[in-house]
C-alpha positions in Angstrom: -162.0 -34.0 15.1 -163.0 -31.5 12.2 -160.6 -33.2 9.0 -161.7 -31.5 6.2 -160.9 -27.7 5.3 -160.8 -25.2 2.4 -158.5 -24.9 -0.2 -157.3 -21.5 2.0 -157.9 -23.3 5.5 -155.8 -26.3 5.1 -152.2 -24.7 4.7 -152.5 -23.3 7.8 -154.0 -26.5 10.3 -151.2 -27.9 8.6 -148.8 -25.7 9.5 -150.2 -25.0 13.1 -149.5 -28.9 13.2 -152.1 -29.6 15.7 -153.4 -32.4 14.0 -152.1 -35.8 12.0 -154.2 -35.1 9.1 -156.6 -33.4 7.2 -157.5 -32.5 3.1 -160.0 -30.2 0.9 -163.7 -31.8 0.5 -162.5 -33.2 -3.4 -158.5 -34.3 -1.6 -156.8 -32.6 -4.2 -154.3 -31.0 -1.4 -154.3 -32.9 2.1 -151.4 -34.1 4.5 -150.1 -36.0 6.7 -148.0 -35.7 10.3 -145.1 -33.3 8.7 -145.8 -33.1 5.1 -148.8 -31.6 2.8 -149.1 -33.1 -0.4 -151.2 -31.9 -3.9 -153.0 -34.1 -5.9 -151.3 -37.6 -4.1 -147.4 -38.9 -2.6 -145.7 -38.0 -5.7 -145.9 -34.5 -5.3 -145.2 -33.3 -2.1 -145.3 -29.1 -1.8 -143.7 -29.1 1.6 -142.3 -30.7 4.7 -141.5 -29.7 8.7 -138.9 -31.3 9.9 -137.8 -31.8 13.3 -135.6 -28.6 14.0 -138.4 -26.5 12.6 -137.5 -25.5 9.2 -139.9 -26.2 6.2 -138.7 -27.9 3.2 -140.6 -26.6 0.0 -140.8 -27.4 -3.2 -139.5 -25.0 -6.2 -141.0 -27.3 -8.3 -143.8 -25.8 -11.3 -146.5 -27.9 -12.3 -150.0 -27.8 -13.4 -152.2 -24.8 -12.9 -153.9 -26.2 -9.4 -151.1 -27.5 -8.2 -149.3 -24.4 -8.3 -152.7 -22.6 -6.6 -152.1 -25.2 -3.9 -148.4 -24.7 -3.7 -149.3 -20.3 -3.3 -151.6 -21.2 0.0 -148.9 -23.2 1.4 -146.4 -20.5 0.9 -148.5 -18.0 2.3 -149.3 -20.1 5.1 -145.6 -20.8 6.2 -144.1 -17.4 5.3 -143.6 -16.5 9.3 -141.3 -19.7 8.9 -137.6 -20.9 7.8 -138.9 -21.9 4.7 -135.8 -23.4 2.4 -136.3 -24.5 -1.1 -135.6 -27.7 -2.6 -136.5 -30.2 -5.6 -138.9 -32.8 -3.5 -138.9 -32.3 0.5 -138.8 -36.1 0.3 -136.2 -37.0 -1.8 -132.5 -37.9 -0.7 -129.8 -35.2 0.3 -128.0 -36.4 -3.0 -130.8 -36.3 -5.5 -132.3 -32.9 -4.3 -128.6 -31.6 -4.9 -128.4 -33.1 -8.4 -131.9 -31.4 -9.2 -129.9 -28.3 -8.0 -127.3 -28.9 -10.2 -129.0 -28.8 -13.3 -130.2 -25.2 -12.5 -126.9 -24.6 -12.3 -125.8 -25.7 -15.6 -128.6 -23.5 -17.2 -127.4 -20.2 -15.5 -123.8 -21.4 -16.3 -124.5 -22.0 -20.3 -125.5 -18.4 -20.6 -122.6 -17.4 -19.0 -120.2 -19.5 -21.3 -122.6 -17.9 -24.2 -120.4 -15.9 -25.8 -123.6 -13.9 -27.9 -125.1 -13.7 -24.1 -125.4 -9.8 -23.3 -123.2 -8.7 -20.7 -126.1 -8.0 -18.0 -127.7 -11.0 -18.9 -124.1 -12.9 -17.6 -124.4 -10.6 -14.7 -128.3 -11.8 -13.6 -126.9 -15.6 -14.2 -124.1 -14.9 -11.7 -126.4 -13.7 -9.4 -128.4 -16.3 -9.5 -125.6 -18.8 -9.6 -124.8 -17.2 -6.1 -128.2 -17.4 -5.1 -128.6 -21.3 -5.7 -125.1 -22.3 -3.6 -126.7 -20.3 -0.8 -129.9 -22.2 -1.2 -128.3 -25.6 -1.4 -126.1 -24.6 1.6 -129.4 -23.8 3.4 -130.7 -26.8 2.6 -128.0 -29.2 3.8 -128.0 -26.8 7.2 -131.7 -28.0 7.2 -131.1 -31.3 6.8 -128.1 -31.3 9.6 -124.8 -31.4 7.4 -123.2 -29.0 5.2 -122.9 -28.1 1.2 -118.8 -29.6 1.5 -119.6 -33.2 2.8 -122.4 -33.5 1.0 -120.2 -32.7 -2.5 -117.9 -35.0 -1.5 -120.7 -37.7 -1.2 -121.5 -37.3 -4.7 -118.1 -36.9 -5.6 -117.4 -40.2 -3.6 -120.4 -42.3 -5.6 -119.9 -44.3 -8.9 -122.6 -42.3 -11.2 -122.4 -40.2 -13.6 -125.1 -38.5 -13.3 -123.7 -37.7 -9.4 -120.7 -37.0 -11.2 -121.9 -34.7 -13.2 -123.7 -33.0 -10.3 -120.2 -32.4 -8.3 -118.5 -30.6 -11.0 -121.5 -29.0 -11.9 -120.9 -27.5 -8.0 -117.3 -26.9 -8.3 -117.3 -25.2 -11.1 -120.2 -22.4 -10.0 -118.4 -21.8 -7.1 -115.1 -21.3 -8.1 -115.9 -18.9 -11.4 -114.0 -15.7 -11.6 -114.5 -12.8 -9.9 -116.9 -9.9 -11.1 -118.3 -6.7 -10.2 -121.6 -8.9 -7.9 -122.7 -5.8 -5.6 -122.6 -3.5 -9.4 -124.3 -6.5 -10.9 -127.2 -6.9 -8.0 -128.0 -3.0 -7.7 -128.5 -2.8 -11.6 -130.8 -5.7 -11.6 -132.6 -4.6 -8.7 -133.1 -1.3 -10.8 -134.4 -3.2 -13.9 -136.8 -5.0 -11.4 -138.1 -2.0 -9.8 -139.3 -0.7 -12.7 -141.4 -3.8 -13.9 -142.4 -4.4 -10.7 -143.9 -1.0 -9.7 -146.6 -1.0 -12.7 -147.6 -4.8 -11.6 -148.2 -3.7 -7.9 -150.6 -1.1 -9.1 -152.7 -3.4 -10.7 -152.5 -6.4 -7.9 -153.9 -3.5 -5.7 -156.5 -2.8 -7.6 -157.2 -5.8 -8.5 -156.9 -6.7 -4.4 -159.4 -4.3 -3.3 -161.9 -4.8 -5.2 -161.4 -8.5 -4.0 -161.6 -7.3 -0.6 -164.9 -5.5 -1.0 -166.1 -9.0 -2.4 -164.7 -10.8 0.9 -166.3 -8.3 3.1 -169.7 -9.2 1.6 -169.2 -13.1 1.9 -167.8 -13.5 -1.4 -165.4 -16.8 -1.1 -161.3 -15.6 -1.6 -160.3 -17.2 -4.2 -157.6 -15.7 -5.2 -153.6 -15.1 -4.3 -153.8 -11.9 -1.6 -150.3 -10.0 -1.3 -150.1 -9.5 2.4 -147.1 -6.9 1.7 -150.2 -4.8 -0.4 -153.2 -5.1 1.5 -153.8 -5.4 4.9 -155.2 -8.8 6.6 -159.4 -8.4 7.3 -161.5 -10.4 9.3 -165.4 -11.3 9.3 -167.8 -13.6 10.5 -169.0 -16.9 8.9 -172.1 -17.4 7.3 -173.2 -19.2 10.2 -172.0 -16.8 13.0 -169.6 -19.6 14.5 -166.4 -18.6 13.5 -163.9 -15.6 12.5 -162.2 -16.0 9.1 -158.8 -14.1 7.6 -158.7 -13.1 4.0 -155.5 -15.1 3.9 -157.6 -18.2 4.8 -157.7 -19.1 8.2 -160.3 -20.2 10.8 -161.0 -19.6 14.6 -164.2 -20.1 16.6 -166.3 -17.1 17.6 -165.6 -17.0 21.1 -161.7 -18.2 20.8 -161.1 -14.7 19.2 -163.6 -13.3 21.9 -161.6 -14.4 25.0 -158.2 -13.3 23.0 -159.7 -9.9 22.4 -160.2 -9.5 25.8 -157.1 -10.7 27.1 -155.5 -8.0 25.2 -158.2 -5.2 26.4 -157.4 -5.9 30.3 -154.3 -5.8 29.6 -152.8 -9.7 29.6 -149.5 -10.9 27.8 -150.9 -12.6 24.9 -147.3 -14.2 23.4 -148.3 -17.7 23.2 -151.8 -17.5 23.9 -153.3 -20.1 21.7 -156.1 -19.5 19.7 -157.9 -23.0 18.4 -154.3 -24.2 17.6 -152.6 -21.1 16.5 -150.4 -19.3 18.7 -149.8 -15.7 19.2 -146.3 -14.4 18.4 -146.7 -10.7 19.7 -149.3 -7.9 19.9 -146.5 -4.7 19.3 -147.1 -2.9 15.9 -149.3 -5.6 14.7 -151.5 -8.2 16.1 -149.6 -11.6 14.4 -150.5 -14.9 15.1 -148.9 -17.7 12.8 -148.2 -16.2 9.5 -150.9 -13.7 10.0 -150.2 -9.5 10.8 -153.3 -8.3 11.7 -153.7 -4.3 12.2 -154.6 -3.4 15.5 -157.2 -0.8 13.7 -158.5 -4.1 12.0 -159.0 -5.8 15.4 -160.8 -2.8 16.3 -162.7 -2.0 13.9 -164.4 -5.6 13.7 -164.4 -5.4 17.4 -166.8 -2.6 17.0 -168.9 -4.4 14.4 -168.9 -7.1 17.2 -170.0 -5.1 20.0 -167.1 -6.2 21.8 -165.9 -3.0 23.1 -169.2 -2.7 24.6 -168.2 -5.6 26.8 -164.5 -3.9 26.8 -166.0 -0.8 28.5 -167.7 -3.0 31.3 -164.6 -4.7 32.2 -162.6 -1.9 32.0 -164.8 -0.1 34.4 -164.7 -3.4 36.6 -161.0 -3.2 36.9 -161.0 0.6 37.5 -163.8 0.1 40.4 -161.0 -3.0 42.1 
């Protein structure tokens, strides 16, 4: 069994989970069973747990671990991802973690020099981080209120602290929060419209790169450019520009399960498994164009072999 991948491969064998283990040829990022780690145990990026929702890290850290931590994300982002300090710390610690992000957004509130639209972002991310650590005691099978009273119920300051931390977020005065979110959103539009145009351009020229066999190493924004696919150096497999890795003739017999016609939902392709084949062809976290599948179909000569099987089925 193949156990080392790419930097881009890895995030998704791990997430396909169809294998214990695997890691990158230097094992800066590898995992184990449920959980892929970067740079050893103590960091963690993310977990599976049993009922299917992913436990991921909102931790920063150095410059390659926060490369690692991008694949992952991309990698899972067809999953229930919810956020949390450590995906292997205890339901009490990863709350108290939580806690002190609440104090920040709570200290510019109480600022009284703090701008009023600044208090307004704080509240709505105040709001945001009670929904976060409610989804994150949903994934871990309990709920935000037993939980407080856990910490409320343990002899430590610190989880002390953490409670009324909690409390107090959630029971602060009303305010104008739908106001507050549209004029953010407005804010963000702006900034945000000026850095798409130059992740585009940025992206295709990437792309170009890909198509010629240059390696992707960089952060591609799915939601900007559309997946691609080409052949390995070696003719053996098909790669994604996000990454991932199927044999030659895996994504051969898919292609022509779809051409005569077959239900492809759960079709699995070397360990990933088809979702649907509607608007987009998406397998895993993958949305692949259906003019994409054509077009390196075509390059292929697969639709050659199409046409024959077509004209097989129309002859029976």
């Amino acid at each position: 069994m193949k156990k080392v991948f790419s930097i881009s491969e890895l995030p998704h064998v791990w997430a396909s989970q169809r294998q214990d283990e695997g890691r990158t040829p230097n094992q800066s990022m590898y995992f184990y069973k449920h959980t892929i780690y970067s740079y050893g145990n103590h960091f963690p990026i993310a977990e599976i747990r049993p009922n299917g929702k992913v436990l991921m890290t909102w931790r920063g850290y150095s410059v390659s671990t926060a490369k690692h931590i991008s694949k992952v994300r991309a990698a899972i982002s067809h999953m229930d991802v919810v956020y949390c300090y450590s995906p292997q710390l205890g339901i009490s610690h990863n709350l108290e973690h939580e806690s002190l992000r609440l104090r920040g957004e709570i200290n510019i509130i109480k600022n009284k020099r703090t701008r009023s639209h600044t208090k307004d972002n704080a509240r709505i991310k105040l709001d945001g981080l009670i929904s976060n650590a409610k989804r994150y005691c949903e994934a871990m099978d309990t709920t935000l209120d037993i939980q407080l009273e856990v910490l409320h119920s343990t002899p430590d300051d610190e989880m002390q602290s953490a409670y009324e931390l909690f409390q107090y977020a959630m029971n602060l005065e009303d305010f104008d929060y739908e106001k507050a979110v549209a004029d953010r959103e407005k804010r963000v539009a702006k900034l945000t419209k000026k850095r798409n145009a130059e992740i585009l351009a940025k992206n295709q020229e990437n792309l170009a790169a890909w198509l010629e066999g240059a390696n992707n190493s960089w952060s591609l924004r799915g939601d900007l450019t559309p997946i691609l696919l080409r052949v390995s150096a070696d003719k053996t497999q098909v790669e994604t520009t996000m990454g991932a890795k199927v044999s030659y003739e895996s994504a051969k017999a898919l292609y022509m399960a779809i051409q005569t016609g077959d239900d492809v939902r759960g079709f699995e392709i070397d360990g990933y498994k088809v979702i649907s084949n509607e608007s987009k062809l998406k397998i895993g976290c993958h949305d692949i164009p259906h003019d994409e599948v054509e077009r390196f179909a075509s390059a292929q000569k697969w639709n050659t072999i199409k046409e024959r099987l077509l004209s097989k089925l129309t002859k029976n």
